[in-house]
N, C-alpha and C positions, 0 to 999 in steps of 0.2 A: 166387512168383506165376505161374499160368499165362497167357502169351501166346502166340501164334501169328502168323505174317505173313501178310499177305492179297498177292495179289499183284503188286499196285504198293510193296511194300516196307513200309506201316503195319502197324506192331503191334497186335493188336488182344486186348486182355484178357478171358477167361474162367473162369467158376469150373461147377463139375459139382456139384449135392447130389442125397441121395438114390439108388434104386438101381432095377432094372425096367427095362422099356423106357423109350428115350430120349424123349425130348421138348424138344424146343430150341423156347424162349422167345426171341419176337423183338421189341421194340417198337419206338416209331416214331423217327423219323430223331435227333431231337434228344436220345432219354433215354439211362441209363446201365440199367445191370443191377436196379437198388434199386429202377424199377418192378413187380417182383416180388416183393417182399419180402410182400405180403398175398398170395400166391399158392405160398409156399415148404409149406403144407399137402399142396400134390399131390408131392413129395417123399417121401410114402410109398408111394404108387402107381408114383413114375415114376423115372429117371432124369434130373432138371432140367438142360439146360445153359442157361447164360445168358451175355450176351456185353455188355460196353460197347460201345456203337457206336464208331465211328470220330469223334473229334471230340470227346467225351466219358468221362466217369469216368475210368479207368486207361488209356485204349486211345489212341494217338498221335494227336496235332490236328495234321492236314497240310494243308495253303494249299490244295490242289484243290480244287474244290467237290464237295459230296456227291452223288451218284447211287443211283437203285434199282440199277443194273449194280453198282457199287462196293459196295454192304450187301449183294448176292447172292453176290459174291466173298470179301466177307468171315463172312461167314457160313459158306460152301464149307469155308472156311482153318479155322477151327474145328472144324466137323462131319471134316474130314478129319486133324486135328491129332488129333484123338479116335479117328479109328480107327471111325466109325458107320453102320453099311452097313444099306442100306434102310430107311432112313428113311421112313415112312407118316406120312399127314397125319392129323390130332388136330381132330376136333371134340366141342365136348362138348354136343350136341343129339344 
């Protein structure tokens, strides 16, 4: 199982499908990875990472309370675990 430490010491769990340019899937504070799961199609376009938040699915549930700072860091911890440089923003409009 891939995980990564973010920098206050939590593990935080990711999985990679597919293959292309990256595109890291982020959702919102309280969900795990599986909100993806209807969206695992752009997988053949892209390079998908997806990440348990912090708190949920596989990823450590630590007593501090959650911040946008702490899901940027851990976010970081992944995208840098992976080795992903230059990272561009994804819109699909």
């Amino acid at each position: 199982m891939p995980f990564t430490t973010s920098k206050d010491g939590t593990r935080i769990y990711y999985e990679v499908i597919g293959s292309g340019e990256p595109l890291v899937l982020i959702q919102g504070f309280s969900w795990d990875l599986t909100t993806w799961h209807f969206q695992w199609e752009l997988a053949y376009k892209f390079r998908l990472v997806l990440l348990d938040n912090r708190s949920v699915g596989l990823s450590d549930k630590p007593v501090d309370s959650y911040s946008m700072d702490r899901m940027i860091e851990d976010v970081y911890s992944v995208v840098s675990a992976l080795n992903l440089k230059n990272i561009k923003e994804y819109s699909p409009t």
